[in-house]
C-alpha positions in Angstrom: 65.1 -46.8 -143.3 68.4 -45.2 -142.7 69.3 -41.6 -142.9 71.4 -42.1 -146.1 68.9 -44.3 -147.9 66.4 -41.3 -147.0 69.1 -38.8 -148.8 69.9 -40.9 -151.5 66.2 -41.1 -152.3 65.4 -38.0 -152.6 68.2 -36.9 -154.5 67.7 -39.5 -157.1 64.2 -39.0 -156.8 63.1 -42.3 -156.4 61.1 -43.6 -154.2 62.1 -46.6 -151.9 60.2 -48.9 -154.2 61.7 -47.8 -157.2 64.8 -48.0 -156.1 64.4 -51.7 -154.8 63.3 -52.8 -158.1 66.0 -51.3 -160.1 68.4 -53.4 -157.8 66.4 -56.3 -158.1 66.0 -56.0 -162.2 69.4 -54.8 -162.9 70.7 -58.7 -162.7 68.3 -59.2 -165.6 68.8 -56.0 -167.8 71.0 -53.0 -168.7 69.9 -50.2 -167.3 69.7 -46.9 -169.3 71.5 -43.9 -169.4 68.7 -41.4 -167.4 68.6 -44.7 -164.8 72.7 -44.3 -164.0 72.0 -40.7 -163.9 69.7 -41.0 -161.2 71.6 -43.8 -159.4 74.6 -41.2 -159.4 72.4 -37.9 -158.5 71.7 -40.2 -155.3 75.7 -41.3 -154.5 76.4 -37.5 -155.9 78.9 -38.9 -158.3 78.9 -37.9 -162.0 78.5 -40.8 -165.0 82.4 -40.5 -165.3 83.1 -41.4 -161.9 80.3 -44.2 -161.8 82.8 -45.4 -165.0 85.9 -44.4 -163.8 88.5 -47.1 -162.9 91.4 -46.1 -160.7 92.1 -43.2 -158.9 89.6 -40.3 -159.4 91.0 -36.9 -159.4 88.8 -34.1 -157.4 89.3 -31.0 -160.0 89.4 -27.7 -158.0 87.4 -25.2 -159.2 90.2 -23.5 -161.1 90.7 -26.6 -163.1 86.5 -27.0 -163.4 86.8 -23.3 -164.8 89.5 -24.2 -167.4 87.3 -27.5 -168.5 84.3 -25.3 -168.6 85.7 -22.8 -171.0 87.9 -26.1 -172.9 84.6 -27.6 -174.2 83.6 -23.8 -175.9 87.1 -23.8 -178.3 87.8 -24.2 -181.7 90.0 -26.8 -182.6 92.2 -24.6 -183.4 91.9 -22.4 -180.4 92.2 -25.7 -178.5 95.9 -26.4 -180.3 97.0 -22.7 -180.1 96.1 -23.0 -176.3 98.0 -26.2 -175.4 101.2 -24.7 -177.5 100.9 -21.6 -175.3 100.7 -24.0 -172.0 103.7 -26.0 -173.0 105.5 -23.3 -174.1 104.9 -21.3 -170.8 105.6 -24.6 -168.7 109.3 -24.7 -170.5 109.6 -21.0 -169.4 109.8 -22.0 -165.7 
């Protein structure tokens, strides 16, 4: 076995086996949602890459920071903040 089939096994935590069978059933089935996880622990890609189609963008962690905090707002927080953003990028 490779040295990246040995990483991407134990970060999925799967073993070899397992791992062969899930490529060898996935022509027959759909494969759930803590399956893809795994598969994408082991490429160390999140679900929304695996889906992604065209270019990915790599956040920085100053974007990942302003995500992070996103997801905690009010609706109303979240329009007050984007008025605020497009009002400060007119100021330039």
């Amino acid at each position: 076995m490779t040295e990246g089939a040995d990483a991407y096994h134990r970060a999925s935590g799967w073993t070899r086996y397992a791992a062969g069978g899930i490529v060898k059933d996935i022509r027959n089935t759909m494969p759930s949602i803590p399956t893809l996880e795994a598969i994408c622990r082991g490429m160390g890609i999140t679900l929304s890459q695996f889906f992604a189609s065209g270019d990915m963008v790599k956040l920085t962690p100053e974007l990942k920071d302003l995500f992070d905090s996103w997801v905690n707002l009010t609706p109303e927080q979240k329009a007050a903040t984007l008025q605020l953003l497009k009002t400060m990028s007119h100021d330039r």
